[in-house]
GUTORFI-23695 format. One line per 10 residues: number of its first residue (from 1); for each residue x, y, z of C-alpha. Coordinates in steps of 0.2 Angstrom, whole numbers. Example, Ala and Ser with C-alpha at 12.3 -4.5 7.8 and 13.67 -1.06 7.14 Angstrom:
2
1> 62,-22,39 | 68,-5,36
//
This chain:
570
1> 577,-121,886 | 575,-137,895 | 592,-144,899 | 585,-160,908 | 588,-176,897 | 576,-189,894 | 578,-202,908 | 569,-219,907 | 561,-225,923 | 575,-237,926
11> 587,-223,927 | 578,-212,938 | 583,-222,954 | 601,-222,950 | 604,-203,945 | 597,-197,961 | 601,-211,974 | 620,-213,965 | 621,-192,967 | 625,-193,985
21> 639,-192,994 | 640,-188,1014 | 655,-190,1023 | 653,-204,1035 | 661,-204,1054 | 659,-218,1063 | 649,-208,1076 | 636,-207,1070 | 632,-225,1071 | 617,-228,1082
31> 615,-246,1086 | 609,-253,1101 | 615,-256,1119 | 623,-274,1119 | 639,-269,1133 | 656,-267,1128 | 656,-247,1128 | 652,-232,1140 | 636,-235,1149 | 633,-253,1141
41> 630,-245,1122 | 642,-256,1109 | 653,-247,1100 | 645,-253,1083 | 649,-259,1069 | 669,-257,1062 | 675,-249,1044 | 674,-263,1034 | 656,-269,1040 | 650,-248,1035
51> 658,-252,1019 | 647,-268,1017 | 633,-258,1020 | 635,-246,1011 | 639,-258,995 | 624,-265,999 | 613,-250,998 | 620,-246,983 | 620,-264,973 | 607,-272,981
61> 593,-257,989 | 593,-263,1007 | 598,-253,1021 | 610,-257,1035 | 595,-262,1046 | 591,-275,1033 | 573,-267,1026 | 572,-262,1008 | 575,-244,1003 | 560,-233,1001
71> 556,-217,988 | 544,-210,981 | 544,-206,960 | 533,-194,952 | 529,-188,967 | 515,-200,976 | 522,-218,968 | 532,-227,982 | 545,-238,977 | 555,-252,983
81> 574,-248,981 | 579,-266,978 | 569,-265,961 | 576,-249,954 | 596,-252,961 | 610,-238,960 | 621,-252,949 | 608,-255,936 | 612,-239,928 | 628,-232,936
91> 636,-249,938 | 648,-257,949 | 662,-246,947 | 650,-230,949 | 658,-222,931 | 640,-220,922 | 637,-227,905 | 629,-220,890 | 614,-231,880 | 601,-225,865
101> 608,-207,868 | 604,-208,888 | 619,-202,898 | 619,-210,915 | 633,-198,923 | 648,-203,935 | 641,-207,954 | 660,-210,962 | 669,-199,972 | 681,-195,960
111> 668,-186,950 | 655,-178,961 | 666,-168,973 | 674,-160,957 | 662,-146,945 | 657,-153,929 | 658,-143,915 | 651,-155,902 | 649,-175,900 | 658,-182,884
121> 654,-195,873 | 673,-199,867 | 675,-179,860 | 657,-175,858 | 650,-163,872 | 634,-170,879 | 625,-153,881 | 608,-157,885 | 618,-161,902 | 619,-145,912
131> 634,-141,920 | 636,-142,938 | 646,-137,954 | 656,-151,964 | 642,-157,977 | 646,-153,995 | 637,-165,1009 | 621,-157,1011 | 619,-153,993 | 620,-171,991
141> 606,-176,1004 | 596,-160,996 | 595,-168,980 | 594,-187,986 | 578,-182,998 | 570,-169,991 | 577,-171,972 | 585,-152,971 | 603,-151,964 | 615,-140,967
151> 612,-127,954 | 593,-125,962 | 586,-135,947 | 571,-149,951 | 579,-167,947 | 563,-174,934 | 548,-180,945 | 552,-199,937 | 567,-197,950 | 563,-205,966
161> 566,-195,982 | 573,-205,998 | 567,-208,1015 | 583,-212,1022 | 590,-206,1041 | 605,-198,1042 | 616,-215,1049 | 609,-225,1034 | 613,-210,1020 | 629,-206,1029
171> 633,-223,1026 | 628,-224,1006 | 640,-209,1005 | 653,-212,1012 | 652,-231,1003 | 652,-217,985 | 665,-207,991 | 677,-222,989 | 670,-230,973 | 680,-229,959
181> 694,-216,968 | 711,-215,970 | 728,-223,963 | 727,-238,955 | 743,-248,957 | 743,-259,942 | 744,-240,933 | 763,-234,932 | 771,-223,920 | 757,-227,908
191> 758,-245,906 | 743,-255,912 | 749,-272,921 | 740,-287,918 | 746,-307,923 | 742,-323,915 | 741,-339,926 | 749,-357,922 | 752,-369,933 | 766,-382,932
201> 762,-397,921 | 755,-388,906 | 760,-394,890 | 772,-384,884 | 764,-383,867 | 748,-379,874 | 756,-365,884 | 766,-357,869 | 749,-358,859 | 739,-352,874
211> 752,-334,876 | 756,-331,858 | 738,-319,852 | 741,-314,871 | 759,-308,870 | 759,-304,850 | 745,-291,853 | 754,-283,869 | 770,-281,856 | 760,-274,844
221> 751,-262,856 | 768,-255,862 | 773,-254,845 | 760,-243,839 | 761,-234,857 | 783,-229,853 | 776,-223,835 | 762,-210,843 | 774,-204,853 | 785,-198,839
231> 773,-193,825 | 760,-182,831 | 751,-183,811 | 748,-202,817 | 743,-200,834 | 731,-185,831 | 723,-197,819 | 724,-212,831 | 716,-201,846 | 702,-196,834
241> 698,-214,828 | 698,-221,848 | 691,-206,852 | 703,-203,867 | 719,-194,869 | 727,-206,883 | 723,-224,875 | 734,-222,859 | 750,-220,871 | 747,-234,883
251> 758,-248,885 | 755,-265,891 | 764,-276,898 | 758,-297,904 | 768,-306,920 | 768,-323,919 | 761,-332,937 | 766,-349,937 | 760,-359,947 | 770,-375,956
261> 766,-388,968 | 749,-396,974 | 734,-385,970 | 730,-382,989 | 747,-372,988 | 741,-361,973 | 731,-347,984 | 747,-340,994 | 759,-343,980 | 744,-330,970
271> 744,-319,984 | 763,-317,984 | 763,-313,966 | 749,-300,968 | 756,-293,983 | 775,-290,973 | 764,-283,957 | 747,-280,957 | 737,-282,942 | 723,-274,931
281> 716,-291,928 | 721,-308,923 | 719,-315,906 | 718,-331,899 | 727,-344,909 | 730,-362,910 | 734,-374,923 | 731,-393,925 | 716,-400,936 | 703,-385,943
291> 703,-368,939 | 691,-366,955 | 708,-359,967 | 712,-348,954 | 693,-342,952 | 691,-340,971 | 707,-329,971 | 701,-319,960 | 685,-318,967 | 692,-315,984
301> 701,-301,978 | 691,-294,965 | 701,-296,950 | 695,-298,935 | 698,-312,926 | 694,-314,906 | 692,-330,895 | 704,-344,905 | 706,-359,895 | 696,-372,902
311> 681,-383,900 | 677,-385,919 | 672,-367,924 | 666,-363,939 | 644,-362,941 | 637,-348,946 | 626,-335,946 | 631,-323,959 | 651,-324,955 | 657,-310,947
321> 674,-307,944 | 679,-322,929 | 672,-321,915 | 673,-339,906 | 670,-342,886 | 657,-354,890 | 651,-365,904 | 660,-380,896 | 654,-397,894 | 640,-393,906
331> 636,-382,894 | 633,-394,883 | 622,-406,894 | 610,-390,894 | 608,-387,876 | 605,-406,876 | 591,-404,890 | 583,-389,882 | 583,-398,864 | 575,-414,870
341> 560,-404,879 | 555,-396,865 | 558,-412,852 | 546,-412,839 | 536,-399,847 | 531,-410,862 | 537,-415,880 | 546,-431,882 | 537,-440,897 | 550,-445,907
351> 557,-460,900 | 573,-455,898 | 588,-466,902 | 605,-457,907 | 621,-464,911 | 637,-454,915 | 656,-460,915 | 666,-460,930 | 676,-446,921 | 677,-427,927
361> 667,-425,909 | 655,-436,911 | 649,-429,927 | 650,-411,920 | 639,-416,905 | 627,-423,917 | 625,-411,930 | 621,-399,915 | 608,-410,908 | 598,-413,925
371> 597,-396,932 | 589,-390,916 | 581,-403,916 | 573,-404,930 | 568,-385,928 | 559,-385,915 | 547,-398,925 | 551,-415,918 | 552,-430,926 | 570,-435,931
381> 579,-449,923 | 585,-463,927 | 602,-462,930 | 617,-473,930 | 635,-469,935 | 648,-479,930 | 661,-485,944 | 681,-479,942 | 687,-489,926 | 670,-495,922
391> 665,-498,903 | 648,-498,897 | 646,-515,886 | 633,-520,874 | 629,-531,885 | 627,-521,902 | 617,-509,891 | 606,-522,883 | 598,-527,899 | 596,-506,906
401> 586,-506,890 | 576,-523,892 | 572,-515,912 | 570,-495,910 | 564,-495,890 | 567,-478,888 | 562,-467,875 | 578,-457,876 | 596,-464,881 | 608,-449,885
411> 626,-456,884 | 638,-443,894 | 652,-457,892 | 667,-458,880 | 671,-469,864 | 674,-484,875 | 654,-485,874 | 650,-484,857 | 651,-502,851 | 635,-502,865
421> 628,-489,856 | 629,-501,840 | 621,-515,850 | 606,-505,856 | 605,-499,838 | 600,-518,829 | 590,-525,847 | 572,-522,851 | 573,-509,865 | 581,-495,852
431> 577,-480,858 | 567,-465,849 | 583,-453,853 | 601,-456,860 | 612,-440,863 | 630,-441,866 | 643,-427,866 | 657,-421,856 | 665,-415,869 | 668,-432,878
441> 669,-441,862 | 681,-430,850 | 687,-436,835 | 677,-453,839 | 663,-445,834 | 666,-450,815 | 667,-468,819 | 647,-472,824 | 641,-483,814 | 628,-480,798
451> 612,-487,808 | 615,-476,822 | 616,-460,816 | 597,-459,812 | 594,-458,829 | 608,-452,837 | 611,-433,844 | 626,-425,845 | 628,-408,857 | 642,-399,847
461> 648,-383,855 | 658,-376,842 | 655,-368,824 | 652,-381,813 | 669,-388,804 | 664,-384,787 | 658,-368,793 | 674,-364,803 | 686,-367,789 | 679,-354,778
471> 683,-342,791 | 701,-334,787 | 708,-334,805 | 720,-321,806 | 728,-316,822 | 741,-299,821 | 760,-303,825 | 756,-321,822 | 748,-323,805 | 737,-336,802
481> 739,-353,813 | 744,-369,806 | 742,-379,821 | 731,-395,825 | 720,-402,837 | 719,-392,852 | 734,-381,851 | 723,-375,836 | 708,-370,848 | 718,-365,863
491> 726,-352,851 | 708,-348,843 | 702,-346,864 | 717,-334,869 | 714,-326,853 | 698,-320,860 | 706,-312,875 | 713,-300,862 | 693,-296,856 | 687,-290,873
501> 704,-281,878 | 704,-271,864 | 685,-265,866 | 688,-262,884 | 703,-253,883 | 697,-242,873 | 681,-235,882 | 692,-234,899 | 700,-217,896 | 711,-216,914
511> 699,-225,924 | 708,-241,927 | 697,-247,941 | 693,-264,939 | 677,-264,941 | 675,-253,924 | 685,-264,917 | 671,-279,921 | 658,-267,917 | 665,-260,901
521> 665,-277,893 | 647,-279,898 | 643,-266,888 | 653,-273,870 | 642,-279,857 | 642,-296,852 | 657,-301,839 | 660,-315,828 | 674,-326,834 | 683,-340,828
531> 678,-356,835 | 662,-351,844 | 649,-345,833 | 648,-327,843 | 655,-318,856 | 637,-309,866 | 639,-299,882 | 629,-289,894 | 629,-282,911 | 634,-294,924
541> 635,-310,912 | 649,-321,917 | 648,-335,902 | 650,-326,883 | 646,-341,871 | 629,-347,875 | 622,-359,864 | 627,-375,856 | 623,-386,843 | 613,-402,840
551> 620,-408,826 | 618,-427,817 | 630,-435,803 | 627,-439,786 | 626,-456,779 | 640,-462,769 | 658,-466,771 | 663,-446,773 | 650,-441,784 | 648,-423,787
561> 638,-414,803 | 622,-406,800 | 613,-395,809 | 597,-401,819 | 590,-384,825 | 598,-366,827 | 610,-363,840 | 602,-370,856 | 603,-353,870 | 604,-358,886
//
């Protein structure tokens, strides 16, 4: 009987690179003769730089010297190891995951220098997954170069087989033998810690609205947890529906780091509270100003971070550790970028007129709009920024109009502008398309006038209004909210902090490494949430609501918003 499961190409890398684990001396390091040691040879390169190595290898497929890994699959196909990486399949944590019935298995230490009996799927033996001895160091390098495991079986011929020297797989190994092992502080007598930031200044409204889904659904967990432990008919019932025997029984609990003084004082009051009680990860948070120290912190110091509650996230695309909502109002300059290039199915040529507020917003909105825009080839706009207390008039506007004559007028300012709008509506120079945002305008929005809303855009981020309050929101220990403006959507934001944890928690099973926990939410299907129209995830994404609106109002005295398109995806 063949015990070997189907393994897709893209696995093949991981299962056998990810299988090796050597233990690394230091010795062993041969690097050239630069002075400082006997004879002149330096005495290369210190633990922390092996460890970057080694991460690098197995994240990124380049060795210590810098060069790309080399294999060969189905026995004469060389590969390049920085196309088929150990983390695409085993991910960051090294814990394996399982997708379309393919089981990538465990590649830490933790794991391979222990026998496996059989791989689980919750309580289902995976048994086209033949057992195994623990690997030993040149078991290890036996199946990595020359694809045999430690039973003797041939590793499928998909699987690539390494050229590697003994430094460079010494360093790989000894990089595995540390992934994903040992204690976990934030893991004591079966409570999970976790922290939520707020910074002095909050209001306090905004912060009781901001911790009560947060705090409610820790109570209610530790609720459920004190009944499990005393009824064994509900816990076996619980353990059956989780699929695990240790979630059902753990607690939670949420500190509250709060934040005081200037912002440039936030990093070592942060450190001093994760020094005294480290954390699992952080969730939510508030503060006023940047979330960028908090994001750096975490960064810094791999924590993971889930759903904070702002609208100025922090860019990137390398950045891993916080995973924000959305990308804010610069979301929202993309979705507008990406909807004007394709507007009525043809490119604008370039005329397009923008002009941003001095406001944190209004620069947000812009950068948004011009590096999509910009990468999707267009020509860039003309753009204005408005000076520190600046207000756009009719008549300021009339003569950019008269000068530029844009097709296109993208207004990334706030109401203060909108009797200019009104102007440029009944002049000669009205444009084909204006855009402004709901974000910098809020409630404002319902006052532009009849004769502008032909041709006036509207980036809306949110579920549509009408659409929203058909959704019973409802969120356990709280009931259903009854309060307004943002308090309303801070709740609806924390709320979703709830989603994730829930998910995540629930596929962890006594691996409290933070990295699973990042990786594990990666791997949630997409949910419906209040608010946003969905909640989507995958491997490494750092933003979960990706789309937006473009929406226009309805004629009349009660205007309504209407939908101009589908959900712009950015």
């Amino acid at each position: 009987m063949n015990l070997q499961p189907p393994i897709p190409v893209r696995h093949a890398l991981v299962y056998a690179m990810c299988a090796c684990m050597v233990m690394l001396a230091s010795t062993l390091w041969a690097g050239p003769s630069s002075g400082g040691g006997p004879e002149g040879q330096s005495a290369g390169p210190g633990k922390a730089e092996l460890a970057q190595f080694g991460e690098r290898m197995y994240r990124e497929g380049i060795l210590p010297s810098g060069a790309p890994m080399q294999a060969l699959i189905k026995g004469d196909i060389t590969v390049d190891g920085t196309a088929f990486t150990c983390v695409s399949c085993h991910l960051r944590s090294g814990l394996g995951s399982s997708e379309g019935g393919i089981v990538t298995p465990p590649t830490n230490g933790d794991k391979l220098f222990h026998p496996v009996k059989a791989y689980y799927k919750g309580f289902e033996i995976i048994s086209s997954v033949p057992r195994r001895p623990a690997y030993t160091d040149r078991t290890l390098a036996d199946v990595i170069q020359g694809g045999v495991d430690p039973t003797g079986r041939e590793i499928d011929e998909v699987m690539p087989r390494y050229h590697m020297d003994d430094t460079s797989m010494a360093i790989l190994i000894d990089y595995l033998r540390g992934l994903s092992s040992g204690p976990t502080p934030w893991h004591t007598d079966n409570t999970l810690s976790f922290a939520t930031v707020i910074s002095e200044g909050v209001k306090p409204e905004d912060r009781d609205a901001m911790l009560a889904p947060l705090e409610a659904y820790i109570k209610l967990k530790n609720d459920q947890a004190a009944i499990y432990e005393s009824d064994g008919k509900q816990a076996r019932m619980a353990e059956a529906m989780v699929r695990s025997r240790e979630t059902p029984y753990l607690r939670l609990s949420l500190a509250k780091w709060v934040l005081k003084g200037p912002p440039e004082t936030w990093r070592g009051q942060l450190d001093e509270y994760s020094r005294k009680g480290p954390v699992l990860a952080l969730l939510g948070g508030m503060v006023v100003g940047d979330w960028r120290p908090v994001h750096e912190f975490c960064e810094e110091n791999r924590i993971p971070c889930v759903f904070p509650v702002t609208d100025f996230p922090v860019i990137s695309d390398t950045d891993w550790y916080t995973l924000y909502i959305s990308k804010g109002y610069y979301q929202e300059g993309e979705s507008a970028a990406r909807y004007l290039g394709g507007l009525d199915g043809r490119q604008v040529d370039g005329k397009v007129l923008q002009i941003v507020g001095a406001s944190r917003t209004g620069r947000a909105l812009s950068e948004g709009f011009e590096k999509t825009w910009d990468g999707m080839g267009n020509k860039k706009p003309v753009t204005i920024k408005l000076k520190e207390g600046e207000t756009l008039t009719a008549k300021a506007l009339g003569r950019l109009m008269e000068k530029e004559r844009p097709s296109i007028l993208v207004l990334w300012t706030g109401p203060e502008s909108l009797p200019a709008l009104d102007a440029v509506a009944a002049g000669k120079n009205r444009p084909e398309a204006a855009v402004v945002s709901y974000g910098a305008l809020g409630k404002d929005l319902w006052s532009l006038k009849e004769d502008v809303r032909d041709f006036t855009y509207i980036t809306y981020p949110y579920r549509l209004p009408q659409d929203e309050a058909r959704l019973r929101f409802y969120i356990p220990g709280v009931g259903v909210p009854s309060l307004k403006g943002d308090c309303n959507n801070i709740m609806k934001r924390a709320y979703s902090v709830t989603t994730v944890l829930t998910a995540t928690l629930m596929d962890m099973r006594g691996n409290y490494y933070r990295d699973n926990f990042l990786d594990l939410t990666g791997m949630m299907m997409d949910v419906e949430a209040p608010l946003y129209v969905r909640l989507s995830f995958g491997p490494g994404q750092r933003y979960a609501v990706k789309g937006c609106y473009i929406v226009q109002l309805t004629k009349g005295p009660s205007p309504s918003l209407v939908k101009m398109g589908d959900w712009v995806i950015h």
